[in-house]
C-alpha positions in Angstrom: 0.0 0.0 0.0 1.4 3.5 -0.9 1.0 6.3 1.3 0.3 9.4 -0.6 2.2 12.8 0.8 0.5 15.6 0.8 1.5 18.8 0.9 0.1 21.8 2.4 0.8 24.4 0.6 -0.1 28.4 1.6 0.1 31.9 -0.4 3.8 32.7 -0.5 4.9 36.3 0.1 4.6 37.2 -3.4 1.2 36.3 -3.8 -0.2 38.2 -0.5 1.5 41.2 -2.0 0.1 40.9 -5.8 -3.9 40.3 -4.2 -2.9 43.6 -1.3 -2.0 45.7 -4.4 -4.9 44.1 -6.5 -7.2 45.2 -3.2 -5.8 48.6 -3.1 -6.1 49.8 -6.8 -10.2 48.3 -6.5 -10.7 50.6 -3.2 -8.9 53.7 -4.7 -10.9 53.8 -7.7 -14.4 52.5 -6.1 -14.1 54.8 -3.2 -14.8 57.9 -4.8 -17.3 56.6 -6.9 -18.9 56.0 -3.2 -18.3 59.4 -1.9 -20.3 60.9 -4.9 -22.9 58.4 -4.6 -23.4 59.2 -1.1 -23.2 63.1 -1.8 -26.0 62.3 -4.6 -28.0 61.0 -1.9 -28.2 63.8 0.3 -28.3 66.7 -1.9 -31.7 64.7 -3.6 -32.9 64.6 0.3 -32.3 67.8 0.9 -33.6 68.8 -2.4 -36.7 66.6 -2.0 -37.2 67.9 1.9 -37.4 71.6 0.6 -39.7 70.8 -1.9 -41.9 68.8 0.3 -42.1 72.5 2.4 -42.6 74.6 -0.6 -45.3 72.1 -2.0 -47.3 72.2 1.5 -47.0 76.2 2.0 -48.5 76.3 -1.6 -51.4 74.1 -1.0 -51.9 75.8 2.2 -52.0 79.4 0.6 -53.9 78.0 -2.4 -56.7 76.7 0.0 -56.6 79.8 2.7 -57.1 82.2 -0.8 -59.6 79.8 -2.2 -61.6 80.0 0.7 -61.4 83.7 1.4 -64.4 85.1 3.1 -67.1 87.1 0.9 -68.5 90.9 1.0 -71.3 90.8 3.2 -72.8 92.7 0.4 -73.3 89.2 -1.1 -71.6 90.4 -4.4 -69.5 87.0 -4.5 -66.3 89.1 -4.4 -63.6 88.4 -1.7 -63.2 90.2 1.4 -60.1 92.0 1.0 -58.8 94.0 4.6 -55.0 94.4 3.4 -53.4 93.5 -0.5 -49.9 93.5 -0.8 -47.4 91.9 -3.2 -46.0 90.4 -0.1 -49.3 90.4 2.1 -52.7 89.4 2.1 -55.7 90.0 4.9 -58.9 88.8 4.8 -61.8 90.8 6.9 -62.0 87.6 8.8 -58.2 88.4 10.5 -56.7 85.5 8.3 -53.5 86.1 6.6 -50.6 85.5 4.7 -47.2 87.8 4.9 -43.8 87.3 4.4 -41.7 88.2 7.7 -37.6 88.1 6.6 -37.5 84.8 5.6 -40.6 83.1 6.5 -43.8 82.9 5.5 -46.5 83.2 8.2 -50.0 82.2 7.8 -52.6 83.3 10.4 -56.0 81.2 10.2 -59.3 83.3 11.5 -59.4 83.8 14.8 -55.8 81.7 15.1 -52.5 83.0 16.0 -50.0 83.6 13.5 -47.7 80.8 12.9 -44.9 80.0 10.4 -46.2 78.1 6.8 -42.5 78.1 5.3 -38.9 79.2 6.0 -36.2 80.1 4.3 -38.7 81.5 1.7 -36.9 83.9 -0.8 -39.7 85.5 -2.1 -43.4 85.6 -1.9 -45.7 87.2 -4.5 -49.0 87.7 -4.8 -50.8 89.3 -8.3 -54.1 90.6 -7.9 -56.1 90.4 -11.5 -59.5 91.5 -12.9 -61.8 89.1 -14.5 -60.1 89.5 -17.5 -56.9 87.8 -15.8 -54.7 91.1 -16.5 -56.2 94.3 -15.2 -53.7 94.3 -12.1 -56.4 95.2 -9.2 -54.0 95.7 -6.3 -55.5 99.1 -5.7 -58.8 97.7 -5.1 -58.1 94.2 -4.3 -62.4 93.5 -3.3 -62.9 93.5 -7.2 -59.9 90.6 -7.7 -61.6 87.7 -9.5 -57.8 85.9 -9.3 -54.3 85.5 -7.6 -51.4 84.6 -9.0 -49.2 83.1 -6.5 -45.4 82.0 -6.5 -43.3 80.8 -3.9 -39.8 80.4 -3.9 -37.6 78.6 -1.0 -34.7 76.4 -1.5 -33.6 76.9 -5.2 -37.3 76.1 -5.6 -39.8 77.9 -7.2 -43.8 77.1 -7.4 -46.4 79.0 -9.2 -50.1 78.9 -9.1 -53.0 80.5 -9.9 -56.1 81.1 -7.8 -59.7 81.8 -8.7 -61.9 83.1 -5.5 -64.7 80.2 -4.9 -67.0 83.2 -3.8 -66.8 84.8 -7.1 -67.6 81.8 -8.8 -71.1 81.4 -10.5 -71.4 85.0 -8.9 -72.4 87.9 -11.3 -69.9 90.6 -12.0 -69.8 93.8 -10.3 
């Protein structure tokens, strides 16, 4: 009967070098590919967090102009207290203003509370029927608002049509 020998045989020196160098170039070259993955990540976060803000302050102005208050004259036309570029009061004490950097919305009969920060600008266009006789003078005969909001980078836009003035007959 033959007894076979074997041999155990382990990675010489050589070899443990070759697969350390192999090992290094693969993490120097993936790493940053990592890094700028990761960065990727949270700028679209952050990008997608300020956009989430911006999108909820415009749905909440959209609804608070929507649902302004009417005339008691009954004339289906909003109930205007204060119209500014960068303001709006309703009769009922709601409002919307820009203070510095954030937007403040004040429900009726509430107490003012911030809607956005870090709001760059705030705008407010009061038009006519016609959608572009500027009414800011006499803001009661607006039939629409244009609104945009920008925060972040981010801009939004959106118009607004008074539900009290609709189906109503003109002035």
């Amino acid at each position: 009967m033959m007894k076979r020998v074997l041999t155990q045989r382990g990675f010489t020196l050589i070899e443990l070098i070759a697969s350390m160098v192999v090992l290094g170039v693969v993490a120097s070259v993936s790493a940053p590919l990592i890094g700028a993955a990761s960065d990727s990540f949270v700028t679209s976060a952050n990008n997608r967090d300020d956009i989430e803000r911006l999108a909820h302050a415009m749905d909440r102005t959209v609804r608070l102009l929507r649902e302004a208050p009417a005339t008691a004259a009954g004339s289906g036309l909003p109930d205007i207290a204060v119209a500014a570029t960068d303001n709006i009061e309703f009769a009922d004490g709601s409002e919307l203003e820009l203070v510095g950097a954030t937007l403040m919305l004040t429900p009726a009969g509430g107490a003012a509370s911030p809607l956005c920060t870090g709001v760059s600008a705030f705008e407010l266009a009061y038009l006519a029927e016609d959608g572009l006789t500027d009414t800011i003078a006499t803001p009661q005969i607006s039939q629409r608002i244009e609104v945009r909001i920008v925060a972040g980078g981010h801009e939004l836009r959106s118009s607004v049509f008074f539900r009290v003035a609709m189906g109503s007959p003109a002035p």
